[in-house]
N, C-alpha and C positions, 0 to 999 in steps of 0.2 A: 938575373935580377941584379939591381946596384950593389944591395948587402941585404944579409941575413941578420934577425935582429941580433943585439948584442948579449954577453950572461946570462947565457942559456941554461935551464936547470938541469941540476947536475943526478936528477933522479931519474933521468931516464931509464929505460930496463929493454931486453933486446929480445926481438917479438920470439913467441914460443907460437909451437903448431899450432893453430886455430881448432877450439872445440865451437859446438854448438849449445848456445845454450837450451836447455831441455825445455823452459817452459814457454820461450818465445820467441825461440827461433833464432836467437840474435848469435851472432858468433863473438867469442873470445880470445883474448890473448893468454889470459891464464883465470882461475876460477874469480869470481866476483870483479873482473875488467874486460870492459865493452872494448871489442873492435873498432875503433872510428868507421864510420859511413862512406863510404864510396865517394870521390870527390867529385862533385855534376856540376852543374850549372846553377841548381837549387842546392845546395850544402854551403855553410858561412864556408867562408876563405880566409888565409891568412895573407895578411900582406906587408911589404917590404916598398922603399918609396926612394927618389936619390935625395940622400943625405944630406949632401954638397950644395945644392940648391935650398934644400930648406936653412942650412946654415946660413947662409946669404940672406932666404927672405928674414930671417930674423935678426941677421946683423946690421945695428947701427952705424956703419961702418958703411954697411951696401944700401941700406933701406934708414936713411938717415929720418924720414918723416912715418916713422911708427912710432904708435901710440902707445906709451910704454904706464901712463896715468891708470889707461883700459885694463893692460894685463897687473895690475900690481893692483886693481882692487878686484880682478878676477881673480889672483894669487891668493888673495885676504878668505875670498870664499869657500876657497877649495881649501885652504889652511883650518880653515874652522868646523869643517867637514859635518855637518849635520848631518849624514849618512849615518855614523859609526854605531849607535844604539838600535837602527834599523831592524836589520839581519840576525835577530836573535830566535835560534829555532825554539820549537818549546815540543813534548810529549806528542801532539798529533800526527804530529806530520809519517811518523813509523808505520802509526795504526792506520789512517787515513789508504798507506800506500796497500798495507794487506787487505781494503776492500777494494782495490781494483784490478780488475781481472779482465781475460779475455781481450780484444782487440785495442779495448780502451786503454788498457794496460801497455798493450805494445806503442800505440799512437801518442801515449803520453812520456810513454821512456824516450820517443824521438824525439821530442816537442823538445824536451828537457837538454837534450844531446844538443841538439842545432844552438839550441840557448845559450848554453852553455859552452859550447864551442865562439860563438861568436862572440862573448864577451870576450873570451879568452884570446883570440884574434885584437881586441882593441888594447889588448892589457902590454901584448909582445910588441903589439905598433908604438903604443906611447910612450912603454919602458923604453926601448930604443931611441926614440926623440930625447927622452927627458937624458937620457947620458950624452949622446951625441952633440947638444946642442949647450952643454954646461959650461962651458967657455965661452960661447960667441952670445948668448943668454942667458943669465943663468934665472934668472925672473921666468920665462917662458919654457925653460928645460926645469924645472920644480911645477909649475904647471901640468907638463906633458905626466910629470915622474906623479902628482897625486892625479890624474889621470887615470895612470895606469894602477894606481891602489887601489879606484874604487871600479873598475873593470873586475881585477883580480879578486876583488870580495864576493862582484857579483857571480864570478864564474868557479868559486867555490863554493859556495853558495848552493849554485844549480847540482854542483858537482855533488854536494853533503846530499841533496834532494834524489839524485839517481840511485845513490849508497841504500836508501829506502826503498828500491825494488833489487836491492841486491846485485848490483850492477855501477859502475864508476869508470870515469876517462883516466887512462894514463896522459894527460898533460904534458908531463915531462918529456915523454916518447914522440907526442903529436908536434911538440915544439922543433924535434931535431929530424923528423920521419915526413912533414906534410911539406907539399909545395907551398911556394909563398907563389901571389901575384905582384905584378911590379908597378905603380901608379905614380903618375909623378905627382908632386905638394899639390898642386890647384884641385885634382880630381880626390888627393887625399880631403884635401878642406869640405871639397862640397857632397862629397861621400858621407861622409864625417856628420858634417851640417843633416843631411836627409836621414841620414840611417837615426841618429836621436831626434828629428821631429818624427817621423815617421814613429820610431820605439815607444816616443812619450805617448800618442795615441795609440797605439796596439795596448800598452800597457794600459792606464786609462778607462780605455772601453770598457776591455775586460774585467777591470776592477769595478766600473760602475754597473755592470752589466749585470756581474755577478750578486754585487748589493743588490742589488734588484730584482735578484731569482735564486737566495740563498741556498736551495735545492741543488741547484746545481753544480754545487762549488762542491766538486770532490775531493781535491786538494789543498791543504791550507797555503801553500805558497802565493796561492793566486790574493790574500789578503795583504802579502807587502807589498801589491803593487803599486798603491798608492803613493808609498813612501818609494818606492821607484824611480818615480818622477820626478821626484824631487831634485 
């Protein structure tokens, strides 16, 4: 790969013998932390991109006809972050987790893991942009860096959500332990671009789906989807 991202966290922990866990099968690195998944074809991936070239696309220097108007009132919006009140858990979500049981249990600890893993994937891709690119832009490297802030809220978030069946990602471990893929900027952009249209409806449906079949809704997390989308 061109580079691995950049301040990498420094909690990582160095794997212990794998137990099983007793009620679903899942295996661990140590009591109450999930193993990561197998890495297939289907599991998020982390990825890494050449550096050098996005510093280029984004220097006025190299790319004298960018539109710096665009980014400085996409800067403004991300600065004003109407996410931050979001994400605020409340009392349910514990008891919520002790009614579910049985396969649902286990399908839902996955759902959560993938989730959660791939935001976290977008959090190390754009913290690395948003440092890398702080000289040659610094309007589009603050972009990338509140980016990566509200990735990383999401992907604690999912993480707080797993802690509810007694089970969490070491993060820190995944960060210095998992392969990265290597993409160059154009495939990063339109990756990018598809993976949040795609997200905003996955999200979306399910939030409207479930307004519409309250029954269903076993989980309360599925109620911030809307503000998701956002």
């Amino acid at each position: 790969r061109a580079s691995g991202p950049g301040g990498r966290a420094a909690f990582g922990v160095r794997a212990q013998a794998s137990n099983t866990d007793e009620t679903m099968g899942f295996k661990t690195m140590r009591k109450g932390v999930k193993e990561a998944s197998d890495e297939t074809l289907l599991t998020p991936r982390f990825y890494t991109t050449d550096f050098d070239e996005m510093e280029q696309l984004f220097s006025k220097e190299f790319n004298p006809n960018i539109n710096m108007d665009e980014f400085d009132a996409c800067l403004n919006e991300f600065r004003n972050d109407y996410n931050r009140i979001h994400f605020v858990r409340n009392d349910t979500f514990k008891k919520a987790a002790e009614n579910i049981d049985g396969e649902t249990r286990k399908i839902f600890v996955e759902f959560l893991e993938r989730s959660c893993t791939a935001e976290f994937s977008g959090f190390l891709l754009y913290k690395e942009l948003g440092r890398r690119l702080k000289k040659t832009n610094p309007v589009v490297a603050e972009i990338f860096s509140l980016m990566s802030r509200d990735e990383a809220r999401h992907a604690g978030f999912l993480n707080k959500a797993l802690s509810d069946f007694n089970l969490s990602l070491d993060l820190g471990f995944m960060t210095k332990n998992r392969s990265y893929t290597f993409f160059k900027p154009k495939f990063i952009f339109y990756a990018t671009y598809l993976s949040e249209k795609i997200g905003y409806w996955r999200y979306i449906t399910i939030y409207r789906t479930l307004q519409q079949n309250p029954d269903n809704q076993l989980y309360p997390i599925f109620e911030y989807f809307e503000n998701w989308c956002q």
